[in-house]
Structure formats: structure tokens, C-alpha cells
C-alpha positions in Angstrom: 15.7 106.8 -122.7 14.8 110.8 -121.9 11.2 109.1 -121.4 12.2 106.4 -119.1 14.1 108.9 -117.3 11.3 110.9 -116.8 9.2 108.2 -116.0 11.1 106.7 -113.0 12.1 109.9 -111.9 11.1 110.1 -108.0 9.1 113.1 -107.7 7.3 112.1 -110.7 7.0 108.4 -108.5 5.8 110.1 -106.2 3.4 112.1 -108.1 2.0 108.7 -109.3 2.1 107.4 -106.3 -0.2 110.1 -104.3 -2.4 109.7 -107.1 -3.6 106.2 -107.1 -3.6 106.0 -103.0 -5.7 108.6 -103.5 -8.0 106.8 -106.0 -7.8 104.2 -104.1 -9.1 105.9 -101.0 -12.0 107.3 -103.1 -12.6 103.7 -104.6 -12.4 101.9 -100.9 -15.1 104.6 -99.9 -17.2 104.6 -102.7 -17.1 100.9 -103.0 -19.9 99.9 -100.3 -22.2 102.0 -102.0 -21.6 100.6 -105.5 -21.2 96.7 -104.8 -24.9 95.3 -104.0 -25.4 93.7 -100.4 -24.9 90.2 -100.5 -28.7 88.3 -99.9 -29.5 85.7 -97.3 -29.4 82.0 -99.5 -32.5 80.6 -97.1 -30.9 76.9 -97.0 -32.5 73.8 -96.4 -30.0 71.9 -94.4 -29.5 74.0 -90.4 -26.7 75.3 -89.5 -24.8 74.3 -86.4 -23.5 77.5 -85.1 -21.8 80.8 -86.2 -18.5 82.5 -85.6 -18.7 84.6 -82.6 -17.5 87.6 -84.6 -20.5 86.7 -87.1 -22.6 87.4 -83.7 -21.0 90.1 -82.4 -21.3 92.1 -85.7 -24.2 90.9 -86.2 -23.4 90.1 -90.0 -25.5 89.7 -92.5 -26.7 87.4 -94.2 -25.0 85.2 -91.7 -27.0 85.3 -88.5 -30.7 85.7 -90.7 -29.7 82.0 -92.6 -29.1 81.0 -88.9 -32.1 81.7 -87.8 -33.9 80.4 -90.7 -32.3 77.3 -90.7 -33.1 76.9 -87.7 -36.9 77.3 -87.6 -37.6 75.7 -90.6 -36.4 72.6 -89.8 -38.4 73.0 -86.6 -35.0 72.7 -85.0 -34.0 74.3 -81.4 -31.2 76.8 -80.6 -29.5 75.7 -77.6 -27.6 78.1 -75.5 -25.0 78.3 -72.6 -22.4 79.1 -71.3 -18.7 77.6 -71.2 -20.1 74.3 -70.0 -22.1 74.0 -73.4 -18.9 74.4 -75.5 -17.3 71.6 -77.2 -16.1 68.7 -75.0 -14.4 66.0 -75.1 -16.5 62.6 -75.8 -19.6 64.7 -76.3 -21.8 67.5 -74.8 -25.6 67.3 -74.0 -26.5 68.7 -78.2 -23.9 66.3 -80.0 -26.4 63.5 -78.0 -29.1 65.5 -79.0 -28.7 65.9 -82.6 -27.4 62.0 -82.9 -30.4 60.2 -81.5 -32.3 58.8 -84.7 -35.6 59.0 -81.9 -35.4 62.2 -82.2 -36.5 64.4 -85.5 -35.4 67.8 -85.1 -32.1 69.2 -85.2 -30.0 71.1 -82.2 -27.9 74.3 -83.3 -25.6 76.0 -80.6 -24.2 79.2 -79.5 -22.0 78.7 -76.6 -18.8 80.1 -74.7 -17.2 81.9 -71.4 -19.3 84.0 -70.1 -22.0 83.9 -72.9 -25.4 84.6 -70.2 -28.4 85.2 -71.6 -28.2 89.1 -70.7 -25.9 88.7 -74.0 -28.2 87.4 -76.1 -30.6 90.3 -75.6 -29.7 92.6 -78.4 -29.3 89.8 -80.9 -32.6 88.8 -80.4 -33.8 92.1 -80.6 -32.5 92.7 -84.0 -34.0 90.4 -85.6 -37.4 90.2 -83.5 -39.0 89.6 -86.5 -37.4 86.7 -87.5 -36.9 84.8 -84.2 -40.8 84.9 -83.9 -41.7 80.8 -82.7 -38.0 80.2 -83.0 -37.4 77.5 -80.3 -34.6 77.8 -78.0 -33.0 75.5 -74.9 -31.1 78.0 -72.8 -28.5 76.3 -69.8 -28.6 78.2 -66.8 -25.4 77.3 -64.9 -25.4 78.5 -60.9 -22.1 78.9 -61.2 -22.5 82.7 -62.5 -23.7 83.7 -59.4 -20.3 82.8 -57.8 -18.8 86.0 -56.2 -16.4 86.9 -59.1 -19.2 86.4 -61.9 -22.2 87.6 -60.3 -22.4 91.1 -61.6 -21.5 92.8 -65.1 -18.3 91.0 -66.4 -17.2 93.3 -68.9 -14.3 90.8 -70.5 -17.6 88.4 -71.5 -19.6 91.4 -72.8 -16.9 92.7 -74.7 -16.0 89.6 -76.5 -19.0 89.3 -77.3 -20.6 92.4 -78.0 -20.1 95.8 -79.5 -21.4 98.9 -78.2 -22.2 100.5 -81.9 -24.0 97.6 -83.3 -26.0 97.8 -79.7 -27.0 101.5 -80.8 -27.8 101.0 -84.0 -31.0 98.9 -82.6 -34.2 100.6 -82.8 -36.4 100.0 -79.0 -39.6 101.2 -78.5 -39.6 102.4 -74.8 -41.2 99.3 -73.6 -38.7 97.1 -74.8 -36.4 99.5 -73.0 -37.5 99.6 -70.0 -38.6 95.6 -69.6 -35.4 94.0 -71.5 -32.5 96.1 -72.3 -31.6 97.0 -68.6 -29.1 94.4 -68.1 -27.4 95.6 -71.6 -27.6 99.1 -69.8 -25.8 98.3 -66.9 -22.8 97.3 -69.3 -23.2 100.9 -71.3 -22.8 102.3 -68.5 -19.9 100.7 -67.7 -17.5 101.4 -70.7 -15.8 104.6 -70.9 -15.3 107.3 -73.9 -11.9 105.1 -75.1 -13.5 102.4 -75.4 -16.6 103.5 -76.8 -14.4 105.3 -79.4 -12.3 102.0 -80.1 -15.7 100.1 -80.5 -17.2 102.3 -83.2 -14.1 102.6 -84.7 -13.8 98.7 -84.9 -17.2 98.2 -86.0 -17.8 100.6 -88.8 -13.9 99.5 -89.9 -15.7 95.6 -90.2 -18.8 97.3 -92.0 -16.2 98.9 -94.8 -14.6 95.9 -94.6 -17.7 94.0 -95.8 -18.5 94.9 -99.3 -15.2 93.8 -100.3 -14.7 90.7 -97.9 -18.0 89.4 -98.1 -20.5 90.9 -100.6 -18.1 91.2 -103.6 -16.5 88.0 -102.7 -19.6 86.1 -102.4 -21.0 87.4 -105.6 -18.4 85.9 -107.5 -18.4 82.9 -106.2 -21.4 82.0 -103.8 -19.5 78.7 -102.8 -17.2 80.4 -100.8 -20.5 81.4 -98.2 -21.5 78.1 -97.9 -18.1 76.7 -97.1 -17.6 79.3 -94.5 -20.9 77.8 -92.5 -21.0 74.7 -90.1 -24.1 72.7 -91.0 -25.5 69.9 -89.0 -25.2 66.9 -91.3 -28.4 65.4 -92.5 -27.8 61.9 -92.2 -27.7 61.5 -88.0 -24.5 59.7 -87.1 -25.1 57.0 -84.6 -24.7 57.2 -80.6 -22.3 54.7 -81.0 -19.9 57.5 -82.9 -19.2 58.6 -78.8 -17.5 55.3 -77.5 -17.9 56.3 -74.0 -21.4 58.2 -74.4 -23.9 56.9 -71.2 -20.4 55.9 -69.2 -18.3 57.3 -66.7 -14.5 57.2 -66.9 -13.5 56.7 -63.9 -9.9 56.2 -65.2 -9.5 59.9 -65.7 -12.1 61.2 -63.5 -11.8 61.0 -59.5 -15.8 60.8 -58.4 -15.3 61.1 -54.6 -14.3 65.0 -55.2 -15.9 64.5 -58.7 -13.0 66.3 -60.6 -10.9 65.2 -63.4 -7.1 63.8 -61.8 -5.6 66.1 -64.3 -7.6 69.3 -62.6 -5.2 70.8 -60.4 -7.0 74.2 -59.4 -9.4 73.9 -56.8 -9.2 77.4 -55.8 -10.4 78.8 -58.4 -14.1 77.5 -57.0 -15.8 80.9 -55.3 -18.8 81.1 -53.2 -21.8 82.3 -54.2 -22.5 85.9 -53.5 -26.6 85.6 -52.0 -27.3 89.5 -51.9 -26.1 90.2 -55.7 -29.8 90.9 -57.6 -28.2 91.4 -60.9 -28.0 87.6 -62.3 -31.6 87.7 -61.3 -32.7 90.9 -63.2 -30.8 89.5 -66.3 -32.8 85.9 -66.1 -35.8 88.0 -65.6 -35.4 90.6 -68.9 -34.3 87.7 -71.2 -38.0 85.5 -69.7 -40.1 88.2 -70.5 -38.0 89.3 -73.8 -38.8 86.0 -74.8 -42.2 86.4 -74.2 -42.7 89.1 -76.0 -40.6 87.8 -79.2 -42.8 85.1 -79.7 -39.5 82.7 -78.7 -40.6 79.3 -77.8 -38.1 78.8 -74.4 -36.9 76.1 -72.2 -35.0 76.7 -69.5 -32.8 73.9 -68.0 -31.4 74.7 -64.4 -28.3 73.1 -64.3 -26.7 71.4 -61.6 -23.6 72.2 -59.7 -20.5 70.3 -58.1 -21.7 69.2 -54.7 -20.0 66.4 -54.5 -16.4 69.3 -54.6 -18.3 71.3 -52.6 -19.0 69.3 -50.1 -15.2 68.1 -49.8 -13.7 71.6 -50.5 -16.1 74.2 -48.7 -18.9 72.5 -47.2 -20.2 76.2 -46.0 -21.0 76.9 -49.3 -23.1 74.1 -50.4 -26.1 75.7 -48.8 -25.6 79.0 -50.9 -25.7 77.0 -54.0 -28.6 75.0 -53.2 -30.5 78.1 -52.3 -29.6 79.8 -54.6 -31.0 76.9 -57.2 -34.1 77.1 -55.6 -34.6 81.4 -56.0 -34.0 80.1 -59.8 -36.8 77.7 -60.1 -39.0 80.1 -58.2 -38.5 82.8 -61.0 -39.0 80.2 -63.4 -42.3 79.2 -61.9 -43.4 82.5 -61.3 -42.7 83.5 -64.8 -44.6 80.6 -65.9 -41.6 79.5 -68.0 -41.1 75.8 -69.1 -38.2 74.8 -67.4 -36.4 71.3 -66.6 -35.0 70.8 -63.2 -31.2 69.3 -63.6 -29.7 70.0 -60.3 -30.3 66.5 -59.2 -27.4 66.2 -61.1 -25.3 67.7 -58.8 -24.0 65.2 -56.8 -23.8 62.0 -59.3 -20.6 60.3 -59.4 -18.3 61.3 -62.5 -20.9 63.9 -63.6 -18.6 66.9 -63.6 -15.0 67.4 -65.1 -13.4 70.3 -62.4 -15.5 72.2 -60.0 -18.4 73.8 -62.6 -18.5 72.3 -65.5 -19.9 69.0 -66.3 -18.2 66.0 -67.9 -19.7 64.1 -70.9 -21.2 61.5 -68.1 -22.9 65.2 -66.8 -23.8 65.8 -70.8 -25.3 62.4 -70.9 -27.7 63.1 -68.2 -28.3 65.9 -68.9 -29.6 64.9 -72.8 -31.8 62.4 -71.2 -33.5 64.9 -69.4 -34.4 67.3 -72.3 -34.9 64.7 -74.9 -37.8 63.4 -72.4 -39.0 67.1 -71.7 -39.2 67.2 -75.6 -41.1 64.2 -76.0 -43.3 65.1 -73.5 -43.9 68.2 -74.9 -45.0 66.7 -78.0 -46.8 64.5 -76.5 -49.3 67.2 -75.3 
């Protein structure tokens, strides 16, 4: 009885107590350098797409099977913005990867926001791996609106972390030609937040040898069933019921806007003097380049049929401001495919920027017959 008393008495609790938080603390710290970093598994079958937070960590093995998967199934990486997210009856890559004509595979990283200029220090940490890597990128017009043309920093910060940015290693050529648009958003956060950032992201790289590479050594399973593959068996076209049609039950094609879409003003003009939408375009070309990246551009096409209803004034903005695009395109000597004919097909678009599966379906014709071409040559 003395013993249990002495036991369960509370400073001796306490004693106790201190002493295994504190072994744990030593443990939790000791830990990542004691549990062996979990390998990349190099599969066969290529992966669809990645969490954003696998992206914007940058975690490993995650984005390097990506990649891999990727390129050795001679597949393409396609990548947008929030018109290249998931849609209902089927976007442009879901066409893409289902046509049997068709032999490689179509991967995606898409979102709000998500502009090229994003991409940049991905790519650059693993420049040795995304050498000959193909890639479709979507260039939507709309991000040179007035309230998207410049640095947005609720995209980059969703999508990006300051620490894992510094941890890259630039010579000073790839700093000066391709890291100025991730610059200009450096230079934009302040001390909190680039505290808070670091914080976050050496808190997720503690957090990985026990989430991760310990779990995943015990049971390896568990990091396959964590990724998206595309399947390997191609599901028929005829899986999207209304794929090559419009729906003009749900869709009004004189303003071109689904009858459900109720907020025409958030449409903006386009702002002609902002340079930075060009710069960014410009650094990820020429990044490209110099990666080795195999790149197509696609120029995507805008609402005229809405504008032309809702702010006629702006229409020649947009179509000029298509046209400076193509010229950086052709002055870059980047491959590119022309989409903005697009822009004023019936039932091509869903509200005023982004395109309806009608707009996908177009849009898939025109880069499965840039592909074919391609390999025709």
C-alpha cells in the first residue's frame, strides 16, 4: 500500500511526468536523424496528379515518382490554371487520356491562381529530373484582368513556401533569367510571415520521418494508396455522356454563361500597361529551355461572346492582348497552339472565364491534333 502511495503520489506524477515529455522531446528530435529516408518506388503505371501540399513542400519521394512516371511512359504534364481543374462532364485531359488513338498518358497540376511563375521553383528543384519531361501548359487571358495581373500573393501562398524557395541552390544565371517573377513575391512577404513560413515548413519536415518515412517503411502499401494513378486500361469516350455536345439546357449560349451563373460582375477588364504577366510567361519559356523541358503552350480563348454583351469596350483589350501572347510565343520560338478561336463558340464557356466541357472538348481536339502532328514530323 506505502508503495502505491508513493507511486501515485502527485509530485512523484509529476516527476514522471516531466521525465518522459522530456524523453519524448529528445526522441521526437532525434528521430529524423535515426529513421532512414523513405526511397522514391520508380512505378510503372503514371500518376495523375499530386496533393498541392505534396507540391508546395516539395515532398519527397512524392513529386520525384511524379516526375518519373511521367517521362517514362512518355506521358505529358499538363498545366493550368482554375479552368484546368476538375469539371463537370469532363475537361480537355480526361479527353485526352480516354482516347484509345492516342498512346501516351496526360498527368495534371491544376488550380486558382496556379500561373506558370509558380511552377518555377518546382522545376528548378528537380532540374535534373525534368530534363525532356513533356509538358502542355494553358495560358488563360484572363490573368491579365485588372485584379490578377500582378503578384497575387493568396495564389503564391497557397501554393508555395518561402523556406522551401530558399533552400534551392541558383547559379546566378538561373537567377537572373528565371527566378525574377518568384522575386517579386519575396519581396512582397513581410518578416511575420516569413517567420510563419519557416516555422510551418521545417514543422512538416519533423513531421516527416514519423508521418511518412517510418510509416511507409512498415508498410509500403500505404504510399501507393496515397497516389492517384491514371488507370491503364483507357476508359472509353463514351464514359462522358455529353462529351463533343453542348447542353444548351443548362447553358445560355447568347451570353454564353451557365443560367445558374449569377455574377457577372465579377468579369474585370484587362489591365494593357501591366508587364508583369508578360515577364513571368517569358522566365518560365526560357526556364524551359534551359531545363531541357519539352513545352507546348496553348493560348486559350476567352468569353467574347459575354463580353461582347456585358462590356463590349473591353473586347478589344482581350483580343490584343491575345495577340502580344502569340507574339512572345513566336519570338521565343515556342510551340504553341492557337485556341482563341474558341472564344466566341456557342456553349464553349460555363461563366465569364472559364470554359465548359463543350470548351474542353475543343479544346482536346486541338492538342490531340498538334500531338499527332508533332509525331508525324
Amino acid at each position: 500500500m506505502k508503495i502505491l502511495q508513493y507511486i501515485y503520489k502527485t509530485s512523484t506524477l509529476a516527476s514522471n511526468g516531466i521525465f518522459l515529455l522530456l524523453m519524448a522531446l529528445i526522441l521526437m528530435l532525434i528521430g529524423p536523424f535515426l529513421i532512414p529516408a523513405y526511397k522514391a518506388q520508380h512505378f510503372k503505371q503514371q500518376i495523375f496528379t499530386l496533393n498541392g501540399l505534396a507540391i508546395k513542400y516539395d515532398d519527397d519521394p512524392a513529386v520525384s515518382d511524379f516526375i518519373y512516371s511521367i517521362k517514362s511512359n512518355h506521358g505529358y504534364l499538363c498545366m493550368g490554371t482554375s479552368e484546368s481543374s476538375d469539371l463537370e462532364g469532363g475537361n480537355y485531359y480526361n479527353f485526352l487520356n480516354a482516347d484509345t488513338m492516342l498512346h501516351s498518358r496526360f498527368s495534371i497540376l491544376a488550380g486558382a491562381g496556379r500561373t506558370c511563375g509558380i511552377y518555377i521553383p518546382l522545376l528548378l528543384q528537380h532540374r535534373d529530373e525534368v530534363d525532356s519531361m513533356q509538358i502542355i501548359y494553358l495560358i488563360n487571358p484572363a490573368y491579365w484582368r485588372t485584379d490578377l495581373c500582378e503578384v497575387n500573393m493568396e495564389y503564391w501562398n497557397r501554393y508555395t513556401n518561402n523556406a522551401m524557395i530558399h533552400h534551392l541552390k541558383l547559379t546566378e544565371n538561373e537567377n537572373q533569367e528565371y527566378f525574377k517573377p518568384v522575386q517579386a513575391y519575396l519581396t512582397k512577404l513581410n518578416l511575420f510571415q516569413r517567420t510563419v513560413f519557416s516555422i510551418d515548413y521545417e514543422l512538416r519536415s519533423l513531421r516527416k520521418s514519423y508521418f511518412q518515412d517510418f510509416r511507409y517503411l512498415l508498410n509500403d502499401k500505404d504510399y501507393k494508396k496515397n497516389l492517384s494513378f491514371i488507370p491503364t486500361q483507357k476508359a472509353p469516350l463514351s464514359t462522358y455522356p455529353s462529351f463533343g455536345q453542348i447542353d444548351a439546357v443548362a447553358i445560355d449560349t447568347s451570353w454564353n454563361l451557365l443560367r445558374t451563373f449569377h455574377n457577372q460582375a465579377w468579369f474585370k477588364p484587362i489591365q494593357k500597361d501591366s508587364k508583369y504577366r508578360y515577364e513571368e510567361l517569358s522566365s518560365f519559356i526560357e526556364l524551359c529551355k534551359h531545363l531541357g523541358i519539352k513545352a507546348t503552350f496553348v493560348v486559350g480563348p476567352y468569353n467574347g461572346r459575354f463580353i461582347t454583351k456585358y462590356d463590349k469596350k473591353s473586347l478589344a483589350a482581350y483580343e490584343e492582348t491575345c495577340q502580344r501572347i502569340k507574339t512572345l510565343l513566336i519570338n521565343k520560338k515556342a510551340d504553341f497552339i492557337d485556341a482563341t478561336d474558341i472564344s466566341f463558340v456557342a456553349g464553349a464557356f460555363n461563366d465569364h472565364q472559364h470554359h465548359s466541357s463543350y470548351g474542353a472538348y475543343l479544346l482536346y481536339l486541338k492538342i490531340k491534333s498538334h500531338i499527332n502532328e508533332s509525331h508525324a514530323d
